[in-house]
Structures are given as C-alpha cells and as structure tokens.
C-alpha positions as CSV (number, residue, x, y, z in Angstrom):
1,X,0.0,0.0,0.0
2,X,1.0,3.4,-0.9
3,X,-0.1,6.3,1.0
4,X,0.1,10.0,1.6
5,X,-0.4,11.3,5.2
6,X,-2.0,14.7,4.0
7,X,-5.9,15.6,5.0
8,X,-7.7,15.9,2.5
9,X,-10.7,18.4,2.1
10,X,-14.3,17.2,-0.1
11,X,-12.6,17.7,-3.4
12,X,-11.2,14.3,-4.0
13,X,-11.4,12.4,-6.6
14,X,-11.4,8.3,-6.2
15,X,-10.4,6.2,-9.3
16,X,-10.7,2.1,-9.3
17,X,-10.6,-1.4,-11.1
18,X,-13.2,-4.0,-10.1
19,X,-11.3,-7.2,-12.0
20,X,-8.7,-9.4,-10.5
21,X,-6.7,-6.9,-9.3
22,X,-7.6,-3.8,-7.2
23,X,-6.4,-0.5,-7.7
24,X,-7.5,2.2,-5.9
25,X,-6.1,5.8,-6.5
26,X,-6.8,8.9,-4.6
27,X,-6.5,12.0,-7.0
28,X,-7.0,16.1,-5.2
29,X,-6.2,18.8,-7.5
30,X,-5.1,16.7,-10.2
31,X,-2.1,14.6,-8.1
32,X,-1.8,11.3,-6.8
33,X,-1.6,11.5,-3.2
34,X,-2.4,7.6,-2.0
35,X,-3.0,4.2,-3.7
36,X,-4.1,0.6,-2.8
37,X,-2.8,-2.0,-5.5
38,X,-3.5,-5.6,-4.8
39,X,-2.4,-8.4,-7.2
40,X,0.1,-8.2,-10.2
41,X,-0.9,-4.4,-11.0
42,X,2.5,-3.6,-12.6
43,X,1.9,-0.2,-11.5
44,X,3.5,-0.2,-8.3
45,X,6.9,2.0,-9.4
46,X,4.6,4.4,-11.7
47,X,2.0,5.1,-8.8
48,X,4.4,5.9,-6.5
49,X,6.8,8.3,-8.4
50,X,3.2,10.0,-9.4
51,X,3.1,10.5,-5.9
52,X,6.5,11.4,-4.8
53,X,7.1,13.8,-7.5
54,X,3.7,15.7,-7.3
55,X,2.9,14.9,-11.0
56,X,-0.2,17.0,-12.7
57,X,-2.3,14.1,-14.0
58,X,-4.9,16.5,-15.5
59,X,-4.1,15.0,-19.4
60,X,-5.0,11.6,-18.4
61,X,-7.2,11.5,-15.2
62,X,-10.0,10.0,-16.8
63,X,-8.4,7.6,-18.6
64,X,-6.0,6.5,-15.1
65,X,-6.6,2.9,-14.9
66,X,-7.6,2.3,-18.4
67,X,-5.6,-0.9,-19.2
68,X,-5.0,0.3,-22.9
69,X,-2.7,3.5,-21.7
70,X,0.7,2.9,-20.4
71,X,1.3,5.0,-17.4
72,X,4.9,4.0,-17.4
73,X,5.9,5.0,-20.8
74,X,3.5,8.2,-20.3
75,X,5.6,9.4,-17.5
76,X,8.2,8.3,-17.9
C-alpha cells in the first residue's frame, strides 16, 4: 500500500478497477496523493513516483486505470 499522510478536504477524486486486481487511486487537485494496488498491477513503481514527484495528471485523469494506456511510458 502506498499512502500520503495529508488531510484531505471534499474535493477528491477516487479512481478504481473491479477485475482481479484492485487498484485504488486517490487524486486532489489533479495529483496522486495515495493508492491501494493488490495483485500483479504492474503499476506499483509508476503510482508511487506520481506520488513522490507531485505529477499533474490533468491530461490523463480520466483515462488513469484504463488498461490500454501505459502510465509508465506516459511518465516516464
């Protein structure tokens, strides 16, 4: 589990996968600040630099968790 100590305030924004693996991502003002990945997610390195480094996500917030974008070669 990956997490960010902060408080947060009602503007959150939750993003999630319902299939064999979890994800859950917590997005506020358009950064990752916290994530639960269970299973073979593969996104365990890209999550947490998104968090560490404070990287906008506005350009691809909707599409977060869609299995056909690669996060990794996104950001990297």
């Amino acid at each position: 589990m990956i997490s960010n100590t902060m408080r947060f305030n009602q503007k959150h924004y939750i993003v999630m996968t319902l299939d064999v693996e979890y994800v859950k991502v917590l997005v506020q003002d358009n950064k990752v600040h916290g994530a639960v990945l269970i299973g073979e997610t593969d996104l365990e390195e890209v999550i947490e630099n998104l968090i560490l480094n404070g990287t906008d996500i506005a350009s691809v917030k909707e599409d977060l968790l869609n299995p056909n974008l690669d996060l990794e070669d996104y950001y990297d």
